[in-house]
Biotite code that builds the C-alpha atoms (Angstrom):
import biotite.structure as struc

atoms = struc.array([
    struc.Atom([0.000, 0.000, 0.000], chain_id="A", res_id=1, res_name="UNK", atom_name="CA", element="C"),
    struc.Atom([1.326, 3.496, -0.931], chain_id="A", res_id=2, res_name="UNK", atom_name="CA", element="C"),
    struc.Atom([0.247, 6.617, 0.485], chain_id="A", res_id=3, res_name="UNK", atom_name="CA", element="C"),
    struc.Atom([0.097, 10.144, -1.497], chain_id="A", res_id=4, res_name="UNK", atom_name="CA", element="C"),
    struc.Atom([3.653, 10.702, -2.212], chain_id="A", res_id=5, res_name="UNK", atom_name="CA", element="C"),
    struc.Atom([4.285, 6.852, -3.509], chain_id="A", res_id=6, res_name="UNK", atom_name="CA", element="C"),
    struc.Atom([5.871, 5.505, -0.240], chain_id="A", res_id=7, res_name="UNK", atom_name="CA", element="C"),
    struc.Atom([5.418, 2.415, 1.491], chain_id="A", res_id=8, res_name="UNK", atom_name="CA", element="C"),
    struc.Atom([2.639, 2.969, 4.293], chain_id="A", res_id=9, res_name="UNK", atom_name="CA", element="C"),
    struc.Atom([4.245, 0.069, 5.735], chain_id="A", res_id=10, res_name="UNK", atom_name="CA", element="C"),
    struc.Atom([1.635, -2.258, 6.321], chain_id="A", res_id=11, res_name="UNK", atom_name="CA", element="C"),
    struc.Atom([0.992, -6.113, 6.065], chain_id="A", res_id=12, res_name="UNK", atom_name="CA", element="C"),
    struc.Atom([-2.063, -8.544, 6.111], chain_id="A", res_id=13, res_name="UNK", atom_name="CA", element="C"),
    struc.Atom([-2.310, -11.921, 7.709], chain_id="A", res_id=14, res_name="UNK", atom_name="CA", element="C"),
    struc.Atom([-5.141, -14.449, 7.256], chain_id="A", res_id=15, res_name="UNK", atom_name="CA", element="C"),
    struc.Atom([-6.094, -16.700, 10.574], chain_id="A", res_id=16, res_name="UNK", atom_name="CA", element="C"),
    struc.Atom([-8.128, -19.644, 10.359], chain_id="A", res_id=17, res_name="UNK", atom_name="CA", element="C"),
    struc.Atom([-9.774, -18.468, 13.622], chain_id="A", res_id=18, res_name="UNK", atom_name="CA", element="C"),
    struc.Atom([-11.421, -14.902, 14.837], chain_id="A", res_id=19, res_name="UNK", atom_name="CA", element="C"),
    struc.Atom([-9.632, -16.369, 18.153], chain_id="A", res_id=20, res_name="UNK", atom_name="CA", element="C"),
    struc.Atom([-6.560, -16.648, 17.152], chain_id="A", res_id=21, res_name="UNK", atom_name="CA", element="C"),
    struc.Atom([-6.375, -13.225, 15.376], chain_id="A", res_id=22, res_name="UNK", atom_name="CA", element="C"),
    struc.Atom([-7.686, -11.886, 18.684], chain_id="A", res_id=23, res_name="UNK", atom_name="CA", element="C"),
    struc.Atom([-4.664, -13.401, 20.432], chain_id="A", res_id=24, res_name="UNK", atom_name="CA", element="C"),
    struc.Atom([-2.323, -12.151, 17.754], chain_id="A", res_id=25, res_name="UNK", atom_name="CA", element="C"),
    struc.Atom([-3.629, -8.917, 18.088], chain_id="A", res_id=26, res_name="UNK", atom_name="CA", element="C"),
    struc.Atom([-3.683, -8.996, 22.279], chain_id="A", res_id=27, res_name="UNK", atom_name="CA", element="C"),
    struc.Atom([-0.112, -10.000, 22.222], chain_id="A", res_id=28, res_name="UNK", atom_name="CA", element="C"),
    struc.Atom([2.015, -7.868, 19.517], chain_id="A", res_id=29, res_name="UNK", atom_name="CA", element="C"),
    struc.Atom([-0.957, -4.666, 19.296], chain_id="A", res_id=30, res_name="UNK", atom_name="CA", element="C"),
    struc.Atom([1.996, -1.534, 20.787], chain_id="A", res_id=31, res_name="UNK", atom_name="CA", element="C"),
    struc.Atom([4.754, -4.218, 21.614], chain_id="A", res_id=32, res_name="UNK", atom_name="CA", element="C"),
    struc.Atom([7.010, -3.259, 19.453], chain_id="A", res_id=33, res_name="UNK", atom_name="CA", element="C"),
    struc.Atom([8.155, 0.592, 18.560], chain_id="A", res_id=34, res_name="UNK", atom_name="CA", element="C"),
    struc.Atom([9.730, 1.237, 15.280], chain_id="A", res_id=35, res_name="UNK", atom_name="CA", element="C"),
    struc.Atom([11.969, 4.428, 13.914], chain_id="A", res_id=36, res_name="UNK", atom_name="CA", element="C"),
    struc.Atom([9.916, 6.149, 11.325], chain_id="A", res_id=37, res_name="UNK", atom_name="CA", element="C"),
    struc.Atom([11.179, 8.394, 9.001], chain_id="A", res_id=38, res_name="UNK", atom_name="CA", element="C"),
    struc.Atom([8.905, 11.573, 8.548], chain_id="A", res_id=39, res_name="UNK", atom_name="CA", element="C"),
    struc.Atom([9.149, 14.487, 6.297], chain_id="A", res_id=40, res_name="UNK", atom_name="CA", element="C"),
    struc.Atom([6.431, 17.086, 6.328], chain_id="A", res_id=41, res_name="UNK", atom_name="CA", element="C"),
    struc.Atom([6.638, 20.449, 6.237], chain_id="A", res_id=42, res_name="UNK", atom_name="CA", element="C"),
    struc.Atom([6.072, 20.481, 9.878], chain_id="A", res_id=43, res_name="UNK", atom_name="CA", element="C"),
    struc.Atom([9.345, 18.457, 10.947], chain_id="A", res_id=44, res_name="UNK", atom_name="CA", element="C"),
    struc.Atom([12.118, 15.715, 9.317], chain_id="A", res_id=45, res_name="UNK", atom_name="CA", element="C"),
    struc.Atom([14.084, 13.292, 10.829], chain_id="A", res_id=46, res_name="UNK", atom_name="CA", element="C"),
    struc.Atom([12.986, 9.662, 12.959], chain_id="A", res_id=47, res_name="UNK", atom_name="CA", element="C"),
    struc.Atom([10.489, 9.234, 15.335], chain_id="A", res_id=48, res_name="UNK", atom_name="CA", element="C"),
    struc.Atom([9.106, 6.406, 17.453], chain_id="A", res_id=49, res_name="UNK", atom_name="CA", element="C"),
    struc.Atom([5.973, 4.336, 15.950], chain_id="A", res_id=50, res_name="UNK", atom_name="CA", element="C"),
    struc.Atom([4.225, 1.784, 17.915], chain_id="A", res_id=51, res_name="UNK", atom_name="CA", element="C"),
    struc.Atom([3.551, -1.028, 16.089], chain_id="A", res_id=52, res_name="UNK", atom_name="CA", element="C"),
    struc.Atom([-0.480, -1.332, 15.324], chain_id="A", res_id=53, res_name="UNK", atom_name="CA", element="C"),
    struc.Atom([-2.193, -4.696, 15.069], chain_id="A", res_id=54, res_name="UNK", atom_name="CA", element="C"),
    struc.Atom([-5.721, -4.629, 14.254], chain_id="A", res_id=55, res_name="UNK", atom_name="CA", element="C"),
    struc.Atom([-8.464, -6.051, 12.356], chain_id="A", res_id=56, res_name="UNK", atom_name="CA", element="C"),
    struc.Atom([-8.505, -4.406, 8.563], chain_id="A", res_id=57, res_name="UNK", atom_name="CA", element="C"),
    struc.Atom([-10.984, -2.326, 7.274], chain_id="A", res_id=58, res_name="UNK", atom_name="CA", element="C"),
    struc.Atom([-13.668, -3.512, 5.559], chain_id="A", res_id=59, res_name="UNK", atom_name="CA", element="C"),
    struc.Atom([-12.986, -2.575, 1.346], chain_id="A", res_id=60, res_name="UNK", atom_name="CA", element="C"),
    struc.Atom([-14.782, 0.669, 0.894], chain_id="A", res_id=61, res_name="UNK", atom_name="CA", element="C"),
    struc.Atom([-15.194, 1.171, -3.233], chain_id="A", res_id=62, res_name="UNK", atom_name="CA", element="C"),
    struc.Atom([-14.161, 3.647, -4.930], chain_id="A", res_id=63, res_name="UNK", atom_name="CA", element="C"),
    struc.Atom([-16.167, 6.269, -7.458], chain_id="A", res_id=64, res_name="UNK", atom_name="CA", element="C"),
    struc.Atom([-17.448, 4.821, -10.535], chain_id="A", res_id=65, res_name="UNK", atom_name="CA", element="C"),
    struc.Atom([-16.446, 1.106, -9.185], chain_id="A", res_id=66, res_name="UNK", atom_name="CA", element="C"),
    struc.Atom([-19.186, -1.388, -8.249], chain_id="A", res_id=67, res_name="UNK", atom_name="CA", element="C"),
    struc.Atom([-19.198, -4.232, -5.853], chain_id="A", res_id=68, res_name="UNK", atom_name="CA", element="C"),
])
């Protein structure tokens, strides 16, 4: 997935066979884990911290002109 500019958002998917295991995959690793992020903006450059975020994906919202 890219965002506006063309970079990596950084993001993965995984498939469970269970909603119960997902749940435990997300209870266990969900802010565990804090990663340097690189951030330019007109605001401010350089790294900053990221927690890592472990949720349940969004359901596919479509897009003008598409249908479902």
């Amino acid at each position: 997935m890219r965002d506006e500019y063309r970079q990596s958002r950084g993001c993965g998917f995984v498939k469970y066979l269970s909603k119960e295991t997902a749940m435990a995959a997300i209870d266990g690793l969900n802010g565990t884990y804090t990663m340097r992020v690189s951030c330019e903006s007109h605001k401010f450059t350089g790294l900053y911290p990221f927690p890592l975020i472990v949720r349940f994906a969004d359901p596919k919202r479509t897009k003008p002109g598409e249908s479902r």
